[in-house]
PDB file of the backbone (N, CA, C, O) and the ligand in Angstrom, with CONECT records:
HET     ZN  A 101       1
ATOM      1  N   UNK A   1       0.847  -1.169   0.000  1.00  0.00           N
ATOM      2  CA  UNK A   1       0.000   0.000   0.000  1.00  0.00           C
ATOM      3  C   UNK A   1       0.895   1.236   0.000  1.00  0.00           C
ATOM      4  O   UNK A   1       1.928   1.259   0.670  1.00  0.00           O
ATOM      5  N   UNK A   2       0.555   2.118  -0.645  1.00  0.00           N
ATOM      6  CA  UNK A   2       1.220   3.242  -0.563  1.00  0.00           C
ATOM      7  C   UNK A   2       0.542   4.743  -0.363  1.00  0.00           C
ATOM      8  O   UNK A   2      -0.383   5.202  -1.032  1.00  0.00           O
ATOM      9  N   UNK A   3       1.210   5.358   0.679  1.00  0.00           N
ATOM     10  CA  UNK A   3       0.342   6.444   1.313  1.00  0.00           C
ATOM     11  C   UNK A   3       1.173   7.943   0.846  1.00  0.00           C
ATOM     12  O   UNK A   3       2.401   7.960   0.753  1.00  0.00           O
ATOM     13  N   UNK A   4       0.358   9.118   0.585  1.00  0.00           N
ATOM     14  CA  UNK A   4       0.790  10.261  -0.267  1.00  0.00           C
ATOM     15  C   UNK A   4       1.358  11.113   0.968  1.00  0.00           C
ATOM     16  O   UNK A   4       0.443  11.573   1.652  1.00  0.00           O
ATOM     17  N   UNK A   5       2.598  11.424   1.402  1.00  0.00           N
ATOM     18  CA  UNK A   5       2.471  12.297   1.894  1.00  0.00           C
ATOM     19  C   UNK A   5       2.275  13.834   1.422  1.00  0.00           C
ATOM     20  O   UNK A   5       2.173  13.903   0.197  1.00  0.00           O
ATOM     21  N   UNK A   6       2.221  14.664   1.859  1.00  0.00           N
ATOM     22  CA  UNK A   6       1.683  16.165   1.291  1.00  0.00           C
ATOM     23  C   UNK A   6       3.175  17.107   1.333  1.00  0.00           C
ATOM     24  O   UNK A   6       3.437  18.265   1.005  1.00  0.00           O
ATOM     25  N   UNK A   7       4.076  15.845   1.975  1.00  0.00           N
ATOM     26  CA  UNK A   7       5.476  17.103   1.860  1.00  0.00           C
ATOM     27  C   UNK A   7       6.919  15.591   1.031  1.00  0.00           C
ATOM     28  O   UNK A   7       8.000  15.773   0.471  1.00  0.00           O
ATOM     29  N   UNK A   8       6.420  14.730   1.254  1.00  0.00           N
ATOM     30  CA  UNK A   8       7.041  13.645   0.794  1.00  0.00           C
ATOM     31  C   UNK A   8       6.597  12.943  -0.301  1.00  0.00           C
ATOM     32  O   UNK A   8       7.142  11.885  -0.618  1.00  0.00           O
ATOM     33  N   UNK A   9       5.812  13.334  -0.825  1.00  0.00           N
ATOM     34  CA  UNK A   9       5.215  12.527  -1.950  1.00  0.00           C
ATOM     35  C   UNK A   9       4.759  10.857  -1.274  1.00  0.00           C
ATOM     36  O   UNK A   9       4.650  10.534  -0.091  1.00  0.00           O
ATOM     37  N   UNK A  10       4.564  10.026  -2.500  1.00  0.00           N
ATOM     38  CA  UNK A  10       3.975   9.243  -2.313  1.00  0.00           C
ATOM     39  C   UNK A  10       5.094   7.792  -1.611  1.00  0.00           C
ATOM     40  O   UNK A  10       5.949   7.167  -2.239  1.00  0.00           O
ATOM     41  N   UNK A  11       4.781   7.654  -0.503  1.00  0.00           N
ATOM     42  CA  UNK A  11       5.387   6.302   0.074  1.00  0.00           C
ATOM     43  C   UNK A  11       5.178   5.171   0.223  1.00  0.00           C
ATOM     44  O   UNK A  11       4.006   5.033  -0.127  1.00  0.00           O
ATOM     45  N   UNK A  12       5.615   4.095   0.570  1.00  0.00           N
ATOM     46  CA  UNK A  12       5.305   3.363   1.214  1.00  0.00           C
ATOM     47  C   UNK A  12       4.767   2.558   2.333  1.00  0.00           C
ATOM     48  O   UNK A  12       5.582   2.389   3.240  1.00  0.00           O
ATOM     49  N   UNK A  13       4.037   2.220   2.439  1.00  0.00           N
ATOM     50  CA  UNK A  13       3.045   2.727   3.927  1.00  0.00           C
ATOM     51  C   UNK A  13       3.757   1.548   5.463  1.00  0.00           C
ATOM     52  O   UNK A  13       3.346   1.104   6.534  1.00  0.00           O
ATOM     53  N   UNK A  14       4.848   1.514   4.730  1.00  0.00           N
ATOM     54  CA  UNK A  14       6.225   0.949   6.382  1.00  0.00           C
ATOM     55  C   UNK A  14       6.601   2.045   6.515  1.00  0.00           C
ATOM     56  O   UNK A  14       7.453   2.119   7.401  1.00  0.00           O
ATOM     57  N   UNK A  15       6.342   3.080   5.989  1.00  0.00           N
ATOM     58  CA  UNK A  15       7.345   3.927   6.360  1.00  0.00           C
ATOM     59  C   UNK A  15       6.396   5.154   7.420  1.00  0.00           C
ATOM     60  O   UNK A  15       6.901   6.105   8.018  1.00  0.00           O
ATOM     61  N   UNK A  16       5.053   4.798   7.403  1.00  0.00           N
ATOM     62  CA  UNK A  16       4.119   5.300   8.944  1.00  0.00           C
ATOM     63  C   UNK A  16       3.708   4.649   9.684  1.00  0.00           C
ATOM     64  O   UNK A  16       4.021   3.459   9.704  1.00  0.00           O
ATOM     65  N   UNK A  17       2.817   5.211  10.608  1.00  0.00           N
ATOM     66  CA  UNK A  17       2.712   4.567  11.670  1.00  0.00           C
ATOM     67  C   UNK A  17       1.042   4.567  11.693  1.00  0.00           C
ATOM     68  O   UNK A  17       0.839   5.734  11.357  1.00  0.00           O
ATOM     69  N   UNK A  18      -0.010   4.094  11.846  1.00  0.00           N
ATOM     70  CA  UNK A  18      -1.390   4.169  12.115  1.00  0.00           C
ATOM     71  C   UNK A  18      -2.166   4.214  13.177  1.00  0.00           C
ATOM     72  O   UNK A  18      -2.459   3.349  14.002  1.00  0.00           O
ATOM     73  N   UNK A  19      -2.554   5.639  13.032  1.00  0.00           N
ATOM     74  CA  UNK A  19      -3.325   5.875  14.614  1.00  0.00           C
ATOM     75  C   UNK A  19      -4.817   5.445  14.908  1.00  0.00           C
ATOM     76  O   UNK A  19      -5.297   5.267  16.027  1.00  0.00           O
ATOM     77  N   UNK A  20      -5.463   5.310  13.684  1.00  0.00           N
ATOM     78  CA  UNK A  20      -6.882   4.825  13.559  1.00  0.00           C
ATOM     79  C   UNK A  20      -7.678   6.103  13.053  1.00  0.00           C
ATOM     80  O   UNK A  20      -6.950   6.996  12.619  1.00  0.00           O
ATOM     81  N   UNK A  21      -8.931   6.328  13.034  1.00  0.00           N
ATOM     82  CA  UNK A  21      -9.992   6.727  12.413  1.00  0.00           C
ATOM     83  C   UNK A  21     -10.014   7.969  12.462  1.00  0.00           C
ATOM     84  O   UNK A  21     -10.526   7.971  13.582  1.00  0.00           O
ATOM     85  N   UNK A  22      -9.922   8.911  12.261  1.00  0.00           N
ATOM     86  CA  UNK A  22      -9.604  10.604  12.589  1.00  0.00           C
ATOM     87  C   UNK A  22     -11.828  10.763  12.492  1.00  0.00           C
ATOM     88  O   UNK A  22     -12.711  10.647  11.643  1.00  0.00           O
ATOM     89  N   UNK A  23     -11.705  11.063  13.902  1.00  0.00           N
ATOM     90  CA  UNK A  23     -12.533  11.245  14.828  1.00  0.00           C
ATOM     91  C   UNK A  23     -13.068  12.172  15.646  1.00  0.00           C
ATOM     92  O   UNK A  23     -12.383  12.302  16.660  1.00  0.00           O
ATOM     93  N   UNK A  24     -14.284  13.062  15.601  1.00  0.00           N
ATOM     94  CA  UNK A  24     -14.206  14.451  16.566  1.00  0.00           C
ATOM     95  C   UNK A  24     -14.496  13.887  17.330  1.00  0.00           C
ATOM     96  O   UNK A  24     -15.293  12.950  17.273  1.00  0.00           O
ATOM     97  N   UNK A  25     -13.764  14.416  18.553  1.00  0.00           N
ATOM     98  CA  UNK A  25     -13.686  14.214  20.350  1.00  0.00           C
ATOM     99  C   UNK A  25     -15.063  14.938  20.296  1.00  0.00           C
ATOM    100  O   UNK A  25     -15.452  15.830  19.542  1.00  0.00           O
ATOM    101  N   UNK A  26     -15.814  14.153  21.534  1.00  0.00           N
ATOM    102  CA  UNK A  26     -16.898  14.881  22.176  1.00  0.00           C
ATOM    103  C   UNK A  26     -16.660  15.974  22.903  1.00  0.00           C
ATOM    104  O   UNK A  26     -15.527  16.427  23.060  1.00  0.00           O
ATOM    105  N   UNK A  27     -17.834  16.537  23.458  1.00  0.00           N
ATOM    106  CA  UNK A  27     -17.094  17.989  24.326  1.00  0.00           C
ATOM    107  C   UNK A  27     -16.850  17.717  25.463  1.00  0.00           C
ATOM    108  O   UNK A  27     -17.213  16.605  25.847  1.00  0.00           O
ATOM    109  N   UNK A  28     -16.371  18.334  26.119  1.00  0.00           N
ATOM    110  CA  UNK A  28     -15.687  18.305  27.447  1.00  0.00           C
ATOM    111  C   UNK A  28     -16.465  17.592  28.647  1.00  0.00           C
ATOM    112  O   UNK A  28     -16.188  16.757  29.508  1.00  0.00           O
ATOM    113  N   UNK A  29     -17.759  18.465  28.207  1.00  0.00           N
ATOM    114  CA  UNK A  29     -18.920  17.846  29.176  1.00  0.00           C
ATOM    115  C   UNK A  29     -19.946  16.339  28.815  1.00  0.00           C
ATOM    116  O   UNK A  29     -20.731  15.729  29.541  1.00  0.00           O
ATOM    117  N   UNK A  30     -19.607  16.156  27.673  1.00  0.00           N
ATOM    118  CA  UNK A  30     -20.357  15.554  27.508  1.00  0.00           C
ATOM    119  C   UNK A  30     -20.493  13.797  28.525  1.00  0.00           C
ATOM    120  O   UNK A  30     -19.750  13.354  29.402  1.00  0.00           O
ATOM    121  N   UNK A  31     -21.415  13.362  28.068  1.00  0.00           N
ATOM    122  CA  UNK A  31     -21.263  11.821  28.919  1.00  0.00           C
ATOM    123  C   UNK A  31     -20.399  10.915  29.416  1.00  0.00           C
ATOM    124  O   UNK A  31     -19.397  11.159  28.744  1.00  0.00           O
ATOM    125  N   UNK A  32     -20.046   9.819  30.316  1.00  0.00           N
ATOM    126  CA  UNK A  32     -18.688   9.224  30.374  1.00  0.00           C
ATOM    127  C   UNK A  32     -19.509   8.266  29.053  1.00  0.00           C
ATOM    128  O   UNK A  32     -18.866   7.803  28.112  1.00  0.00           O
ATOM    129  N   UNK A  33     -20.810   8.113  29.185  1.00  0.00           N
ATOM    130  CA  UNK A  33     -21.005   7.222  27.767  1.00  0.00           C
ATOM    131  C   UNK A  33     -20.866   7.422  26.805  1.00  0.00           C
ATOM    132  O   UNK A  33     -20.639   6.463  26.067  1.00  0.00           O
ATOM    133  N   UNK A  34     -20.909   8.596  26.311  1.00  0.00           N
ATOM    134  CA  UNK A  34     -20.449   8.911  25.202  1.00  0.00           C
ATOM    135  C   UNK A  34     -18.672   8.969  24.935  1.00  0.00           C
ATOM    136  O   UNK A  34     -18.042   8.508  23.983  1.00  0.00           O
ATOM    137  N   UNK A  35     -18.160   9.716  26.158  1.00  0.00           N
ATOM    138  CA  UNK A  35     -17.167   8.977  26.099  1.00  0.00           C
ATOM    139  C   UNK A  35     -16.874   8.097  25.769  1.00  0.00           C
ATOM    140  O   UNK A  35     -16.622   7.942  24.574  1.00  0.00           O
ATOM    141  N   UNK A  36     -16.753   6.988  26.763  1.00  0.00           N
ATOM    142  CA  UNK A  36     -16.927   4.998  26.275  1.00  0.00           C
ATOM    143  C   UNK A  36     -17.021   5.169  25.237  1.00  0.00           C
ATOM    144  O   UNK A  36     -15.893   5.318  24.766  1.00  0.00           O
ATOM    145  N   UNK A  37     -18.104   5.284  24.181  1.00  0.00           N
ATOM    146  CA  UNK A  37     -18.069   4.806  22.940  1.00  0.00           C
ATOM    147  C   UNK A  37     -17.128   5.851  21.713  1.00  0.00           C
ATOM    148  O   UNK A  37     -16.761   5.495  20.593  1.00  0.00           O
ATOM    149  N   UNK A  38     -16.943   7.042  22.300  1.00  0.00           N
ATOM    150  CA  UNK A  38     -15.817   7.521  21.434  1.00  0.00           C
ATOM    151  C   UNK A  38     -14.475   6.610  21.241  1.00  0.00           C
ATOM    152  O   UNK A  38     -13.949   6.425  20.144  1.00  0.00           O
ATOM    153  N   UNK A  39     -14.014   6.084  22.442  1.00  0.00           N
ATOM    154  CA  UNK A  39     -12.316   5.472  22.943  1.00  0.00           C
ATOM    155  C   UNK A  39     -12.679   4.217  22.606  1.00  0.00           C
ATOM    156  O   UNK A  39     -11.902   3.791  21.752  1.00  0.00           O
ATOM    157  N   UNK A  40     -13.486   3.461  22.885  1.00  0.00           N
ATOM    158  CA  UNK A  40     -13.513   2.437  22.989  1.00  0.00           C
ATOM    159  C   UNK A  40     -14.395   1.720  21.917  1.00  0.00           C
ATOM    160  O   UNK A  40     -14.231   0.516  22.114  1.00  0.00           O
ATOM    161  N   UNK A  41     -15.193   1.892  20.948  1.00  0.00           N
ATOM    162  CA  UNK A  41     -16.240   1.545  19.990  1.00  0.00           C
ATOM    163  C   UNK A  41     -15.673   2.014  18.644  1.00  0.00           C
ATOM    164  O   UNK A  41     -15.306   3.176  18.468  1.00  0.00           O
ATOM    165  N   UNK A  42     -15.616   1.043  17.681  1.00  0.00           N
ATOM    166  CA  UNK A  42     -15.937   1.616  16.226  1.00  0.00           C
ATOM    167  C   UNK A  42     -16.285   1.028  15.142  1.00  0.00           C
ATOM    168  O   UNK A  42     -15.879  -0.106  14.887  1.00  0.00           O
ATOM    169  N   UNK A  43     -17.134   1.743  14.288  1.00  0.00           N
ATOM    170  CA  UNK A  43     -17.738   1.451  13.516  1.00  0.00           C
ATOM    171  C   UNK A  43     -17.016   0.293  12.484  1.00  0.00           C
ATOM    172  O   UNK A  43     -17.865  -0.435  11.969  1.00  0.00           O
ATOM    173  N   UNK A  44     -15.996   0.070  12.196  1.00  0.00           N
ATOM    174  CA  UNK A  44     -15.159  -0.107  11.112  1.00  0.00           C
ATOM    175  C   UNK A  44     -16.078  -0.824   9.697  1.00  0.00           C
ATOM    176  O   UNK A  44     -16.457  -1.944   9.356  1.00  0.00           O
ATOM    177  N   UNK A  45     -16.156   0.862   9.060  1.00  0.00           N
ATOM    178  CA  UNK A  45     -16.858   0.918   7.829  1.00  0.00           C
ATOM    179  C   UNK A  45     -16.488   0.079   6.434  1.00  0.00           C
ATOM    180  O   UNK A  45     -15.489  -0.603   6.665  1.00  0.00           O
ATOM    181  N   UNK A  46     -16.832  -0.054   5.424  1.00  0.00           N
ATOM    182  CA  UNK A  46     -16.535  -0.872   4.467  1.00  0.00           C
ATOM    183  C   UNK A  46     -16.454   0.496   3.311  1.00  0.00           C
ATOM    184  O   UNK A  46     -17.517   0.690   2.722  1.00  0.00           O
ATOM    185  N   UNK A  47     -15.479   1.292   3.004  1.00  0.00           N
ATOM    186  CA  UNK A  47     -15.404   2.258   2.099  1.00  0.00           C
ATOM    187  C   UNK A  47     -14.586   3.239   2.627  1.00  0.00           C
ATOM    188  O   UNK A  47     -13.543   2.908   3.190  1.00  0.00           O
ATOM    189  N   UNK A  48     -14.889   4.329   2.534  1.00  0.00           N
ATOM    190  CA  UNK A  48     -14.018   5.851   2.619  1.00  0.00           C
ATOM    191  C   UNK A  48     -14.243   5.753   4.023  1.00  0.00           C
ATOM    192  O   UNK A  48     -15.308   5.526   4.597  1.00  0.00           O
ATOM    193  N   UNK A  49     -12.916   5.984   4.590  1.00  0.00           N
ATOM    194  CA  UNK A  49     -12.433   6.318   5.792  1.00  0.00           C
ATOM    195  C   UNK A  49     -11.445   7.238   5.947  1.00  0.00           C
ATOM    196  O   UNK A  49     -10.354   7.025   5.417  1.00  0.00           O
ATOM    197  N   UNK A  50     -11.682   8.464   6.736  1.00  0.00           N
ATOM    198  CA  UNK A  50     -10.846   9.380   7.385  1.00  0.00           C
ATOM    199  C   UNK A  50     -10.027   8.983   8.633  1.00  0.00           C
ATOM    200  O   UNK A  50     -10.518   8.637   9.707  1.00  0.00           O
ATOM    201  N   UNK A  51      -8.896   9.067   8.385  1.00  0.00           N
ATOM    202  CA  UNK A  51      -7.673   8.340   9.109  1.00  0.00           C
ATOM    203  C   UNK A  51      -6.797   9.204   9.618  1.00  0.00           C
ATOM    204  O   UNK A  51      -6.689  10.337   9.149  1.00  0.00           O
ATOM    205  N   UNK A  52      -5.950   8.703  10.801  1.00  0.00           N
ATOM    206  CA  UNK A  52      -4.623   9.380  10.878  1.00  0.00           C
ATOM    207  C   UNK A  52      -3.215   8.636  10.931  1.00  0.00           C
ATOM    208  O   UNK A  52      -3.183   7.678  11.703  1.00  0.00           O
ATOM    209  N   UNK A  53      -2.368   8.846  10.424  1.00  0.00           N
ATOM    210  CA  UNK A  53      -1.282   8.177  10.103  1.00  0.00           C
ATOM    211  C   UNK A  53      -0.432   9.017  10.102  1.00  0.00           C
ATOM    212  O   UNK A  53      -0.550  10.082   9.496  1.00  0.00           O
ATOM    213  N   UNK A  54       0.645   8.660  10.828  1.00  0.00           N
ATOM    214  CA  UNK A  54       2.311   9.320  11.292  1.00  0.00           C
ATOM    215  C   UNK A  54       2.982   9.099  10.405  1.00  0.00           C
ATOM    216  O   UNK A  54       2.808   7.935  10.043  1.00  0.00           O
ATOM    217  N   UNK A  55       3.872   9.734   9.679  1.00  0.00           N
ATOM    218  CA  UNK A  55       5.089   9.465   8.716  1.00  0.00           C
ATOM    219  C   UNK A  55       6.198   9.270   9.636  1.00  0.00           C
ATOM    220  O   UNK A  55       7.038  10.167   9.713  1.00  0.00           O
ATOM    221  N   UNK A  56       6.314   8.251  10.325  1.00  0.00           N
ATOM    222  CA  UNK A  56       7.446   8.345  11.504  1.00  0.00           C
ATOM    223  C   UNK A  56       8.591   8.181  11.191  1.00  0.00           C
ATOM    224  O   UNK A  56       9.527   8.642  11.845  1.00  0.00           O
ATOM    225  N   UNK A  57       8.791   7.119   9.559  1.00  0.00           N
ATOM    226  CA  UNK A  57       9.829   7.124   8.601  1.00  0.00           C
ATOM    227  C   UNK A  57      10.728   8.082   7.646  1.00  0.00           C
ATOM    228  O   UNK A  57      11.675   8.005   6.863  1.00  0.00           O
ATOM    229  N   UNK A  58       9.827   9.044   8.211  1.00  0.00           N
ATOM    230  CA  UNK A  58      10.299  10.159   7.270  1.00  0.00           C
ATOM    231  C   UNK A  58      10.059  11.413   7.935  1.00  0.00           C
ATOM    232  O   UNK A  58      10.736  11.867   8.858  1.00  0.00           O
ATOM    233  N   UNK A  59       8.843  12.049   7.295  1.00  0.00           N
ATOM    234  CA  UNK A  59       9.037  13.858   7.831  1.00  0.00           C
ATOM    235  C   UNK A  59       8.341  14.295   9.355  1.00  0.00           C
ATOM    236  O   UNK A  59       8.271  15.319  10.034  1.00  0.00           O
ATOM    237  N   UNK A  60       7.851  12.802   9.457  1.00  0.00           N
ATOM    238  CA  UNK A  60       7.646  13.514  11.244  1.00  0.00           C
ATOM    239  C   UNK A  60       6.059  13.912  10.768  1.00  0.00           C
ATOM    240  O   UNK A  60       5.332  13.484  11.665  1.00  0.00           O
ATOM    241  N   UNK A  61       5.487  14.363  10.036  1.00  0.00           N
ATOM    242  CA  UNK A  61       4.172  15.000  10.199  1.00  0.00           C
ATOM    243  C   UNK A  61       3.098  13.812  10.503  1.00  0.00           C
ATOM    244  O   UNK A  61       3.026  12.623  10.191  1.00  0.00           O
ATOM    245  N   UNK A  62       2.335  14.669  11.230  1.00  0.00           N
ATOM    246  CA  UNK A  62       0.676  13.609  11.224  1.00  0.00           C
ATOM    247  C   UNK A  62      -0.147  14.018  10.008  1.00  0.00           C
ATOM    248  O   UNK A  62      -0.109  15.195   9.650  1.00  0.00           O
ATOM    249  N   UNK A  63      -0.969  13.034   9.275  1.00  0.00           N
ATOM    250  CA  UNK A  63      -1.658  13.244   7.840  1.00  0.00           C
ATOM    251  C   UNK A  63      -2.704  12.686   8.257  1.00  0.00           C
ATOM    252  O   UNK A  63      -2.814  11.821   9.126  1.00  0.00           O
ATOM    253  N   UNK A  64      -3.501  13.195   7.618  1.00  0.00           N
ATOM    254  CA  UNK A  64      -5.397  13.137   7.333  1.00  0.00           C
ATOM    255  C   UNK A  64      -5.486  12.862   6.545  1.00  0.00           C
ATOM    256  O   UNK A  64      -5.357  13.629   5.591  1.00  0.00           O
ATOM    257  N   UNK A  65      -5.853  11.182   6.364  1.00  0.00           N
ATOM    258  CA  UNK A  65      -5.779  10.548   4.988  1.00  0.00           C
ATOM    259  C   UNK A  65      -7.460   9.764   4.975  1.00  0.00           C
ATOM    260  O   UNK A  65      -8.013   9.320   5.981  1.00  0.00           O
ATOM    261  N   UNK A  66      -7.951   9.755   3.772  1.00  0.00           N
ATOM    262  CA  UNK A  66      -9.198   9.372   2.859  1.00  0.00           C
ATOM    263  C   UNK A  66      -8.723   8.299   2.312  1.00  0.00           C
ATOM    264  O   UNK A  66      -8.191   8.274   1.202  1.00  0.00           O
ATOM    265  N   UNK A  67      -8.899   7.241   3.129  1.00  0.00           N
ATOM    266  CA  UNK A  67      -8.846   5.935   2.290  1.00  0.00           C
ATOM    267  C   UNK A  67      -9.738   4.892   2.216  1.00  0.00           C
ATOM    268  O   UNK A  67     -10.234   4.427   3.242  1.00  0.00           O
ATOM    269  N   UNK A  68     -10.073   4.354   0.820  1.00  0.00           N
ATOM    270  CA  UNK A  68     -11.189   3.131   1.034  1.00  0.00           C
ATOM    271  C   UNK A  68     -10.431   1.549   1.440  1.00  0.00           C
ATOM    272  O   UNK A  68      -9.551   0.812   0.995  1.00  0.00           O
ATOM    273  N   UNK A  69     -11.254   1.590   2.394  1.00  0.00           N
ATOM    274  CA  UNK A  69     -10.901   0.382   3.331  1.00  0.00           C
ATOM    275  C   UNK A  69     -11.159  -1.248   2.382  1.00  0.00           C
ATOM    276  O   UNK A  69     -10.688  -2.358   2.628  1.00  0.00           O
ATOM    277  N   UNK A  70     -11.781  -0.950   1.633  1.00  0.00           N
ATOM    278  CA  UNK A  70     -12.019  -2.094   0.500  1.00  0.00           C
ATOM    279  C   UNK A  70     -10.595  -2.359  -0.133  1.00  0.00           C
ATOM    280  O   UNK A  70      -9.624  -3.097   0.031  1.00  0.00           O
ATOM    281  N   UNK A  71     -11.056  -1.273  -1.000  1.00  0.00           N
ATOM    282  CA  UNK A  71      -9.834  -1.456  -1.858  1.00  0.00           C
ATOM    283  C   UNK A  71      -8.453  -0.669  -1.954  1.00  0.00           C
ATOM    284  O   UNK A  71      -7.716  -0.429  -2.911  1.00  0.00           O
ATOM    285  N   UNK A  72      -8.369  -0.302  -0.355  1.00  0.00           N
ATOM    286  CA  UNK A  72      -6.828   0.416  -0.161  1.00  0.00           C
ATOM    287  C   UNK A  72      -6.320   1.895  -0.926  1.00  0.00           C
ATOM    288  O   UNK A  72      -5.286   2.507  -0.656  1.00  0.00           O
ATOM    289  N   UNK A  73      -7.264   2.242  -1.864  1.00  0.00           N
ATOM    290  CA  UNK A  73      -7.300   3.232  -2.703  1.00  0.00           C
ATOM    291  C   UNK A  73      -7.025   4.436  -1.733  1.00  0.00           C
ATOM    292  O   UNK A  73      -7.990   4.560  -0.980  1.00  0.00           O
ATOM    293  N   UNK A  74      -6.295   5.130  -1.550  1.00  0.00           N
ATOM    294  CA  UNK A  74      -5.480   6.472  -0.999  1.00  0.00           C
ATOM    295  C   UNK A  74      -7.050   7.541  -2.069  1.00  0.00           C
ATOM    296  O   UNK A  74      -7.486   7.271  -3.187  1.00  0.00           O
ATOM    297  N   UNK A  75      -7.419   8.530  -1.252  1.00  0.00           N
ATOM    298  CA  UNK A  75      -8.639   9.069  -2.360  1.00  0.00           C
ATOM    299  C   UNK A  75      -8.084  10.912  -1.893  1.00  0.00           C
ATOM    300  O   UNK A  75      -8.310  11.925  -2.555  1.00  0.00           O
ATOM    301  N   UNK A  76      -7.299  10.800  -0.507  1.00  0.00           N
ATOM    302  CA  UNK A  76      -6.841  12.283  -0.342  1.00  0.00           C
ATOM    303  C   UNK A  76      -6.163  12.341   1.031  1.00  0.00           C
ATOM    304  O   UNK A  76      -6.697  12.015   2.092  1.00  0.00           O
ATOM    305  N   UNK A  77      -4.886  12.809   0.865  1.00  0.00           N
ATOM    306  CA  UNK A  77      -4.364  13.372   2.370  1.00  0.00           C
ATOM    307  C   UNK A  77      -3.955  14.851   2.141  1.00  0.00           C
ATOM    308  O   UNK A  77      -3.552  15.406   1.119  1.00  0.00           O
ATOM    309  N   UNK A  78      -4.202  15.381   3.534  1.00  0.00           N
ATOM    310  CA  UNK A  78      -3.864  16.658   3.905  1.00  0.00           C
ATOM    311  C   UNK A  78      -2.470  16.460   5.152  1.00  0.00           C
ATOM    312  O   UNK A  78      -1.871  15.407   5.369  1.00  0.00           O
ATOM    313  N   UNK A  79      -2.293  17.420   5.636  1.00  0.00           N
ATOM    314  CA  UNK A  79      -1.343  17.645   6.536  1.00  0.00           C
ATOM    315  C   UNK A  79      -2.490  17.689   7.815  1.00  0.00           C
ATOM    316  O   UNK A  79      -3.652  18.061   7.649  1.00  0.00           O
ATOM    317  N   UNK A  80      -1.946  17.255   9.058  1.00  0.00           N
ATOM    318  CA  UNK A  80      -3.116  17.586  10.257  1.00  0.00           C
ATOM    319  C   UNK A  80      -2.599  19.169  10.860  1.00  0.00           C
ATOM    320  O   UNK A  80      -1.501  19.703  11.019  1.00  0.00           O
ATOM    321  N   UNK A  81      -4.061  19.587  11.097  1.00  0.00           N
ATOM    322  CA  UNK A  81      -3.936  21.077  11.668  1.00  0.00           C
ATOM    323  C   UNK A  81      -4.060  21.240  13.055  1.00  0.00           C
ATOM    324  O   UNK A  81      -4.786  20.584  13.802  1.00  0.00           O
ATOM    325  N   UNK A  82      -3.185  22.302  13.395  1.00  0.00           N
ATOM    326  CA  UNK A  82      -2.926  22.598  14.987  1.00  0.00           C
ATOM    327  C   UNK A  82      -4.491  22.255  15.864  1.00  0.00           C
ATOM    328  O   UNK A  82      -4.484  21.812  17.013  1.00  0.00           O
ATOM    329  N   UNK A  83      -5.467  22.478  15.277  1.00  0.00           N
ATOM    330  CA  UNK A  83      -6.867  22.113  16.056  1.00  0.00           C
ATOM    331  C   UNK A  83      -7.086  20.800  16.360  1.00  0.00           C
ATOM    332  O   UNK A  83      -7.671  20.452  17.386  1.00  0.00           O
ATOM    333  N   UNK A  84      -6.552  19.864  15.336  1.00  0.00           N
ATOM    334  CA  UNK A  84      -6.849  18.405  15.215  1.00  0.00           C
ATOM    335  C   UNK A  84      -6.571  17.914  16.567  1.00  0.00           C
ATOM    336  O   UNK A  84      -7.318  17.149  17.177  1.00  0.00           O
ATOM    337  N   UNK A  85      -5.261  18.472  17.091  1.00  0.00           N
ATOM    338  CA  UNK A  85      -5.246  17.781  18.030  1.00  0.00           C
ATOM    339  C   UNK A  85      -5.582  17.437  19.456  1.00  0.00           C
ATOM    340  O   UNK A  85      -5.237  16.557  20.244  1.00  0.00           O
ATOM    341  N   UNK A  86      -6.528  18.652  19.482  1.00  0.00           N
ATOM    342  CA  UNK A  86      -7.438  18.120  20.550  1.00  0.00           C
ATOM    343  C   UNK A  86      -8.686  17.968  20.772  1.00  0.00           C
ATOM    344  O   UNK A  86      -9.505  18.067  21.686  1.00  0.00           O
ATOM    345  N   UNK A  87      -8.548  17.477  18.780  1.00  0.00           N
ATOM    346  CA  UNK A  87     -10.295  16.537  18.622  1.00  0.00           C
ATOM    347  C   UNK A  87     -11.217  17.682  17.958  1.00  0.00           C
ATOM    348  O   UNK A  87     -12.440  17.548  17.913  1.00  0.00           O
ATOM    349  N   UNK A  88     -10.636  18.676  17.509  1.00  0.00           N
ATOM    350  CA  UNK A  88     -11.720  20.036  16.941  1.00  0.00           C
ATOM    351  C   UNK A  88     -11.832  19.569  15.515  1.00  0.00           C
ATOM    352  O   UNK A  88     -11.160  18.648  15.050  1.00  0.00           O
ATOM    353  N   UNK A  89     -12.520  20.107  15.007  1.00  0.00           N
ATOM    354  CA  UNK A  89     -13.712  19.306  13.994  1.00  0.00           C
ATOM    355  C   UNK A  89     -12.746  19.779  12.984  1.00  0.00           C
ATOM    356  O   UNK A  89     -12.264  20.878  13.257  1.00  0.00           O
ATOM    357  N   UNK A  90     -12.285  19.165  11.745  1.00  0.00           N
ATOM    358  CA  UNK A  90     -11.512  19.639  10.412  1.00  0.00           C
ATOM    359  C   UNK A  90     -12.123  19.662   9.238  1.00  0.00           C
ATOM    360  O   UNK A  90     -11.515  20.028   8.232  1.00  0.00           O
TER     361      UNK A  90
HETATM  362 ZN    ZN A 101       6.389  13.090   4.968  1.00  0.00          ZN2+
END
């Protein structure tokens, strides 16, 4: 499989690391149940999935990648933005 980076071009996908499903965090207040099922539950869809994946092999960045889970097809990555990381909506 090979994954695009946005400052590395297109790699090889040993060369990141996979964090799972790029996901908005609930709010602060919200439920410990809803919680629970944010951390702990997921859907794992059959098609386009929004992902996050580390280039840990290379430039260090975290990427927001669109990939179909079928057929491995890469469909779009971005770079992740300073908000992402504490779950704010992209
Ligand atoms: Zn890179």
């Amino acid at each position: 499989m090979r994954i695009t980076c946005p400052l590395c071009g297109e790699r090889d996908r040993r060369e990141f690391t996979y964090r799972g499903a790029a996901l908005d965090a609930p709010a602060a207040d919200d439920s410990a149940e809803t919680w629970h099922s944010h951390v702990h539950l997921r859907q794992n869809p059959a098609g386009p999935l929004e992902e996050w994946w580390h280039h840990q092999q290379g430039c260090g960045s975290w990427i927001r990648v669109r990939r179909d889970t079928v057929s491995h097809v890469m469909l779009a990555s971005a770079l992740a933005k300073p908000e992402d990381a504490d779950g704010g909506s992209a």
